[in-house]
MDTraj code that builds the backbone (N, CA, C; nanometers):
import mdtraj as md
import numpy as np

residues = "UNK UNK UNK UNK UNK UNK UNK UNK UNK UNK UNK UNK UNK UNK UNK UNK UNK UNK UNK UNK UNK UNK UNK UNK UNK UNK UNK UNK UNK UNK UNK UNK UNK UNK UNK UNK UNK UNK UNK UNK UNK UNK UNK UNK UNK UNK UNK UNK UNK UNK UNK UNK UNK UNK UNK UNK UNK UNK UNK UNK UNK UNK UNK UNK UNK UNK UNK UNK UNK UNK UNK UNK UNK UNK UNK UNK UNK UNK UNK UNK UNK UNK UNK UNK UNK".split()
xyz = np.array([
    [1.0582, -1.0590, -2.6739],
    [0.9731, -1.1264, -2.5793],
    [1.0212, -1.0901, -2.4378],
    [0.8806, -1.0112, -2.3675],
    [0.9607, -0.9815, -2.1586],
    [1.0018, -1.1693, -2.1778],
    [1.1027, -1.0949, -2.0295],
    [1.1291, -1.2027, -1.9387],
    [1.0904, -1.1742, -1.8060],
    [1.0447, -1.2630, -1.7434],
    [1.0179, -1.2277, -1.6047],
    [1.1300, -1.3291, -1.4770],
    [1.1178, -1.2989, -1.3936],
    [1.2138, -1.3487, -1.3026],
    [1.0967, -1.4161, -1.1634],
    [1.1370, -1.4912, -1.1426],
    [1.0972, -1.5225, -1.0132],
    [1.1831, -1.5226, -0.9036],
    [1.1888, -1.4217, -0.7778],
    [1.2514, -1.4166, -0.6715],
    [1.1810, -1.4986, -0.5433],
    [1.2146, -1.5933, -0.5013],
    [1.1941, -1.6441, -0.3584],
    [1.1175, -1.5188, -0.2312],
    [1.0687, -1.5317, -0.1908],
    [0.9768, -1.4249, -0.0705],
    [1.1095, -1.4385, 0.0353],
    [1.2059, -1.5123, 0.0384],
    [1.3058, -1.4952, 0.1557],
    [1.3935, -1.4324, 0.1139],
    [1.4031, -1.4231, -0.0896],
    [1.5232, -1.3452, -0.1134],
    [1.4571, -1.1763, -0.0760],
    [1.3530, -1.1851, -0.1537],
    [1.2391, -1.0232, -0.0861],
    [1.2607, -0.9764, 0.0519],
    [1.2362, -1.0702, 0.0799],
    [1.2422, -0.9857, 0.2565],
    [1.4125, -0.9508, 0.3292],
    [1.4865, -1.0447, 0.2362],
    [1.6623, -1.0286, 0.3242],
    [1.7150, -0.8909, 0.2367],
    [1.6221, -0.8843, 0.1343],
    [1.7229, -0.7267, 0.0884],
    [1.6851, -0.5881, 0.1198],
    [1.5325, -0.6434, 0.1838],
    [1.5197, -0.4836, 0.2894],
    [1.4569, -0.4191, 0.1945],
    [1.4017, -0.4043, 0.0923],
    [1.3268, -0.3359, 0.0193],
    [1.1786, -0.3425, 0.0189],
    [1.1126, -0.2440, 0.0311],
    [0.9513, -0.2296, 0.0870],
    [0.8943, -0.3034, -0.0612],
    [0.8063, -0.3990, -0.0128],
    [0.7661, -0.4781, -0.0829],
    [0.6708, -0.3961, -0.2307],
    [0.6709, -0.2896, -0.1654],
    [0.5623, -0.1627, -0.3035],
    [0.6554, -0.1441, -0.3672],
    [0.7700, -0.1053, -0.3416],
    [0.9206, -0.1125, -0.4453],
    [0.9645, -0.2076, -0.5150],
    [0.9678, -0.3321, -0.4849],
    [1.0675, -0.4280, -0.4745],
    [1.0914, -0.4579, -0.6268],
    [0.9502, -0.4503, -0.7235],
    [1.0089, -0.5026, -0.8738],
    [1.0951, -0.3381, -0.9306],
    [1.0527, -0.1965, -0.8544],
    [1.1090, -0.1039, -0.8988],
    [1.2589, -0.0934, -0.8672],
    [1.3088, -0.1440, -0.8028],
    [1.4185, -0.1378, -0.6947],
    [1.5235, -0.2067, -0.7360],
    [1.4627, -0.3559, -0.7540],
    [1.5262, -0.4691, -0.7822],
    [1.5770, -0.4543, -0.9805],
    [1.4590, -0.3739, -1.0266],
    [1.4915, -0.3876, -1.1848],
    [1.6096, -0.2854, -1.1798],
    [1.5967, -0.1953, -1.0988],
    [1.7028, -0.0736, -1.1194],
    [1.8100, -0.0963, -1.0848],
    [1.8680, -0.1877, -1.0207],
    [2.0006, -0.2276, -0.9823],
    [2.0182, -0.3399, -1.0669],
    [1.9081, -0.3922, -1.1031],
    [2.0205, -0.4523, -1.2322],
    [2.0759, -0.3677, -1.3463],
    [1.9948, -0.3020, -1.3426],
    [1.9829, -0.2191, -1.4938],
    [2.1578, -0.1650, -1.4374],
    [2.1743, -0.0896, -1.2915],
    [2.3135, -0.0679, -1.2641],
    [2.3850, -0.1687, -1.2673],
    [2.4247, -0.2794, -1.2400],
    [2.4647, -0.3410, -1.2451],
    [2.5276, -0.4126, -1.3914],
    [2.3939, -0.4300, -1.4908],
    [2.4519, -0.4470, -1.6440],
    [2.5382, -0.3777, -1.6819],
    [2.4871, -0.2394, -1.6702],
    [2.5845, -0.1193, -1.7171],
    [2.7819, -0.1159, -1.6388],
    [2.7174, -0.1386, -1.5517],
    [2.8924, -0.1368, -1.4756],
    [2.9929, -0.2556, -1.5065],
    [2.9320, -0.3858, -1.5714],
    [2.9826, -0.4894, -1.5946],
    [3.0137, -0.4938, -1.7612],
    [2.9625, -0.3812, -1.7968],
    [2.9689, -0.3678, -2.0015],
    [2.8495, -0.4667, -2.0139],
    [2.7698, -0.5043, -1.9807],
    [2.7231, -0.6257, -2.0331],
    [2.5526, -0.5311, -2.0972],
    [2.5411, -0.3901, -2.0740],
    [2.4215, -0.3328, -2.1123],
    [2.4944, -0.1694, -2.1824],
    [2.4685, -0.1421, -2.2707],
    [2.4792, -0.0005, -2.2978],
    [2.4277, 0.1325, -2.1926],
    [2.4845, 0.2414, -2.2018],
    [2.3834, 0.3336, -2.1302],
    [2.2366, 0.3649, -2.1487],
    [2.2344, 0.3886, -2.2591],
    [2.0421, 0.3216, -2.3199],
    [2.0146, 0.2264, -2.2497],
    [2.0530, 0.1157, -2.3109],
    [1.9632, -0.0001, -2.2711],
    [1.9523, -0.0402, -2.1411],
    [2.0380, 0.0021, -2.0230],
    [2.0417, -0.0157, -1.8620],
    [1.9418, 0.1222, -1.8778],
    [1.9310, 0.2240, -1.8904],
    [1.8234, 0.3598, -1.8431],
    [1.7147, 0.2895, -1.8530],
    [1.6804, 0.2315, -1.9859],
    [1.5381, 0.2058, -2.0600],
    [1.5335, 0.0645, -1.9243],
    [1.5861, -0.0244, -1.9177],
    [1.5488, -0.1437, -1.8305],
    [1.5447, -0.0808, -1.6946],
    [1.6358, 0.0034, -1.6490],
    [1.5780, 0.0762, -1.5146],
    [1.4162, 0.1688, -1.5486],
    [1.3721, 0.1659, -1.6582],
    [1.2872, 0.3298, -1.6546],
    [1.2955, 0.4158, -1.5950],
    [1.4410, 0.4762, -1.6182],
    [1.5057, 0.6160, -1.6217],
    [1.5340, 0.6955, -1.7096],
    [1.5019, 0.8287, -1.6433],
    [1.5507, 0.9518, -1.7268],
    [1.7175, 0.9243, -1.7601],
    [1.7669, 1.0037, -1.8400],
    [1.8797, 1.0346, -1.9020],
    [1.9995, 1.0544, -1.7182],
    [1.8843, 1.1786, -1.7016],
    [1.9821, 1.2367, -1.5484],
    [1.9323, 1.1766, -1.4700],
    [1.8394, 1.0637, -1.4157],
    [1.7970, 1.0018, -1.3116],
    [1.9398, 0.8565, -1.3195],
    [1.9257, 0.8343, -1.4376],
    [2.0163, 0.6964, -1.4540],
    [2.1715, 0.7564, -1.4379],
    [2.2040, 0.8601, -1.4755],
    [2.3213, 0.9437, -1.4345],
    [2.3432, 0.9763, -1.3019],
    [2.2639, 1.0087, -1.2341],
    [2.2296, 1.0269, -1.0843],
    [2.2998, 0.8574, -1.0151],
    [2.2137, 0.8094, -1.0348],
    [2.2354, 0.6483, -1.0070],
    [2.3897, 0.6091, -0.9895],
    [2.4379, 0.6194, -1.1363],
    [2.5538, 0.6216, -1.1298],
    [2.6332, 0.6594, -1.0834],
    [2.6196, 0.7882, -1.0198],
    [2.7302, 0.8532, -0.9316],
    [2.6700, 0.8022, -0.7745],
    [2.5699, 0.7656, -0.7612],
    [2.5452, 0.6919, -0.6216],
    [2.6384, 0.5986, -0.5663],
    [2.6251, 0.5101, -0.6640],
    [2.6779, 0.3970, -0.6819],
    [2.8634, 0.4052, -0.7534],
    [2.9120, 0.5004, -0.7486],
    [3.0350, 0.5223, -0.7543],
    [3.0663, 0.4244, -0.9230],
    [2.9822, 0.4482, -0.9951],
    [2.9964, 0.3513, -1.0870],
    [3.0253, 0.4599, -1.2099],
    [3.1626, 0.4161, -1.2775],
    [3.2328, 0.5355, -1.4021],
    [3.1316, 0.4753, -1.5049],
    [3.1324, 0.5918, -1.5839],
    [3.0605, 0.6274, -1.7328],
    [3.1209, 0.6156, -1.8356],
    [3.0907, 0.4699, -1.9164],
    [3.1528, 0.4361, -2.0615],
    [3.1043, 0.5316, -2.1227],
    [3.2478, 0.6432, -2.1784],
    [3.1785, 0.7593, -2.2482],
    [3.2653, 0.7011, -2.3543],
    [3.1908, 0.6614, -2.4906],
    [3.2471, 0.6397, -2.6227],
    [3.2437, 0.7967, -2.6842],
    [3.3310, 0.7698, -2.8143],
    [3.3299, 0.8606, -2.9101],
    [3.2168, 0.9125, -2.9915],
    [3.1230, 0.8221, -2.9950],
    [3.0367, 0.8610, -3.0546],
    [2.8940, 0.9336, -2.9800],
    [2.9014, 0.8607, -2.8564],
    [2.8925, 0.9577, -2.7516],
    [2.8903, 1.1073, -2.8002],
    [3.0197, 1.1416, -2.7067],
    [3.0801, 1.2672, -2.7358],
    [3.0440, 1.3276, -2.8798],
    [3.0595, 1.2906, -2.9780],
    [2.9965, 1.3750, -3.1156],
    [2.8577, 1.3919, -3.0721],
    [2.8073, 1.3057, -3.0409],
    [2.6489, 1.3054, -3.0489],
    [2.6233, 1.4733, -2.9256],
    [2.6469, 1.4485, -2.8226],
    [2.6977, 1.5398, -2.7244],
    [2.7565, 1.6827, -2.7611],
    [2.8575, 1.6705, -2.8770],
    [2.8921, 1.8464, -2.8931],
    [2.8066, 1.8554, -3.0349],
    [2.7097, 1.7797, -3.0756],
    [2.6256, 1.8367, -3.1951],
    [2.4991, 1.8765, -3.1020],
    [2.4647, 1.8178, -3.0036],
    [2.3371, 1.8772, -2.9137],
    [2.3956, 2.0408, -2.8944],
    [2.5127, 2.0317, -2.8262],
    [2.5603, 2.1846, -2.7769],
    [2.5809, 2.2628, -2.8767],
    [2.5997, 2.2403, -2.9897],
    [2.6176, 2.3215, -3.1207],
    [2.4532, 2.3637, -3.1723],
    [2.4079, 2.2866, -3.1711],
    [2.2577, 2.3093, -3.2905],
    [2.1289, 2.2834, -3.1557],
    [2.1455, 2.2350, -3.0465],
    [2.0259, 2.2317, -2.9540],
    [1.9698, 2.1077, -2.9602],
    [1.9873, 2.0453, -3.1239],
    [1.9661, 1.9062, -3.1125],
    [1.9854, 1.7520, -3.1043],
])
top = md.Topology()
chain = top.add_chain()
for i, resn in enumerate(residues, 1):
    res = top.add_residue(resn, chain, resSeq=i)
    for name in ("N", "CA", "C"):
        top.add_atom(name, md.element.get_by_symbol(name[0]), res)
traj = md.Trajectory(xyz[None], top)
């Protein structure tokens, strides 16, 4: 089931974000934000930002924020580079 949030119009306007952005903007820094706190996987912060793989990677290095790289990760990662898939 979505959840939706309700933000105050004074919290909107004090964070400086153009109001045509603001649910794009605002979802994407949480989505950073989950991720940097463990509290979201790398999936599941991309998919709640609606980001690419390298857009949400991008992000991350914006934001000086390190990459929980698990092990399984990494397998998953040198079987792409091995077979393409």
């Amino acid at each position: 089931m979505p959840l939706s949030l309700n933000i105050p119009n004074q919290v909107l306007e004090a964070v400086r974000v153009p109001r045509s952005r603001a649910r794009e903007a605002l979802t994407q820094e949480l989505a950073f934000s989950l991720y940097a706190r463990g509290m979201a996987s790398f999936g599941t912060a991309r998919r709640l930002g609606r980001l690419t793989k390298w857009e949400f990677m991008e992000g991350l290095a914006e934001r000086e924020i390190q990459r929980h790289y698990h092990e399984d990760e990494l397998k998953e990662d040198l079987k792409y580079a091995k077979n393409g898939k």
